[in-house]
C-alpha positions as CSV (number, residue, x, y, z in Angstrom):
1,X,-21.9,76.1,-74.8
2,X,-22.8,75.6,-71.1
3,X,-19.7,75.5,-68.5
4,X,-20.7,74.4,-65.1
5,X,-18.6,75.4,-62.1
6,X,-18.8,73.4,-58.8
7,X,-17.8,75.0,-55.7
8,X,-16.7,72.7,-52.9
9,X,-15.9,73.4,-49.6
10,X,-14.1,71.0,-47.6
11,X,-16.4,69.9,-44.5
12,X,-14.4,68.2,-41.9
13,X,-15.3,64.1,-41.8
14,X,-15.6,63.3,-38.1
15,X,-16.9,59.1,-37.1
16,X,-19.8,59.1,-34.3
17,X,-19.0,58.2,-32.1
18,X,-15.6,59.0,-32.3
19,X,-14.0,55.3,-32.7
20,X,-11.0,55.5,-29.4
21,X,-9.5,52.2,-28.1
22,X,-10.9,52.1,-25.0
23,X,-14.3,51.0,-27.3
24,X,-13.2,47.9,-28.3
25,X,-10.9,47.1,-24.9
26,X,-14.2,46.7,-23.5
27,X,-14.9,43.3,-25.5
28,X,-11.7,42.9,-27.0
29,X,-9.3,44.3,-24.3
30,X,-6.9,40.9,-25.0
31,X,-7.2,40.5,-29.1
32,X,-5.9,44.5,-29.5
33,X,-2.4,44.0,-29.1
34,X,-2.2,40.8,-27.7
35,X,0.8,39.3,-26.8
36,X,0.2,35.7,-27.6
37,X,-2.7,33.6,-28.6
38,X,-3.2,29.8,-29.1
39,X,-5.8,28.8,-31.6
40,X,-7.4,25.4,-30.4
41,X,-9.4,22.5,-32.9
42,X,-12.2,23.9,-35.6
43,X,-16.1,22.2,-34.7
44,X,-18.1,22.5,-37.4
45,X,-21.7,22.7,-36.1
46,X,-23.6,23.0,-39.2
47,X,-22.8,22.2,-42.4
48,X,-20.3,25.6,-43.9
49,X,-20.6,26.8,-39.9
50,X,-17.0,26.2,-38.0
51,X,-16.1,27.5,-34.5
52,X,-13.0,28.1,-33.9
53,X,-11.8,28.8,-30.0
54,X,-9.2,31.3,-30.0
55,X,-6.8,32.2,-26.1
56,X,-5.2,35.6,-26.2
57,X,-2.9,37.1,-23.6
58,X,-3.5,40.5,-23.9
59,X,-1.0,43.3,-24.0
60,X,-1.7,43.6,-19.9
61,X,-1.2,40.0,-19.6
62,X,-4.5,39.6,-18.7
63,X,-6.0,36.3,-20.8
64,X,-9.3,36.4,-22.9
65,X,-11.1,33.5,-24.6
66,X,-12.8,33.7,-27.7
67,X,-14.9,32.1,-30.1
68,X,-14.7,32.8,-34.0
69,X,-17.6,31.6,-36.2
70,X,-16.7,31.3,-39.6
71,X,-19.0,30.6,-43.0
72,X,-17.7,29.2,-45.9
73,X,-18.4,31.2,-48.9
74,X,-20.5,29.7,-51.8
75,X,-20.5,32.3,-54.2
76,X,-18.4,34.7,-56.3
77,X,-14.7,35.1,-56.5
78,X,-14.1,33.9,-53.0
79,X,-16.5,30.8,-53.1
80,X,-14.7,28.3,-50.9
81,X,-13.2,30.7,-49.1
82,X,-13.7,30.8,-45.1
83,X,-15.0,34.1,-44.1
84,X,-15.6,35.6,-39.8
85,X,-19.1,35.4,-39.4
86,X,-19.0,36.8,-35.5
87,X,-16.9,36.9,-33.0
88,X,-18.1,36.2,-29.1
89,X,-16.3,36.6,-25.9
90,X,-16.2,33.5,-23.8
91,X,-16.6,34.0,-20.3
92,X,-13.4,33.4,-17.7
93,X,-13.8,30.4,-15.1
């Protein structure tokens, strides 16, 4: 009979970079946290393609405009389903 003994020594997990919130308040200073948003009428610009424009006040106050492209899923357990394809930052006026 063979017995097999593993040693394992922990090694510390560390993300790089390390993820901070000033990352994503670069792009998406106003969705992180916001304070309000107002979601405005779905275009669908190809077929199972929707946009969807999104205003956010942000915790600042400062607004932010987005646009969320979303796919509609034809496969699986979630076929039907609408699903975030990318996400853009619209510029201010």
């Amino acid at each position: 009979m063979i017995f097999l003994r593993f040693v394992c020594t922990p090694v510390p997990f560390t993300l790089y970079p390390p993820l901070t919130p000033g990352m994503f308040n670069t792009t998406f200073g106003e969705l992180v946290g916001h304070t309000s948003h107002q979601v405005g009428q779905a275009v669908e610009v190809a077929p199972g393609l929707l946009e969807v424009p999104v205003q956010a006040v942000g915790p600042t106050g400062r607004p932010g405009a987005y646009v969320f492209a979303l796919v509609q899923k034809e496969f699986g357990r979630k076929a039907g389903a609408w699903m975030t394809k990318s996400l853009r930052k619209e510029e201010q006026q």
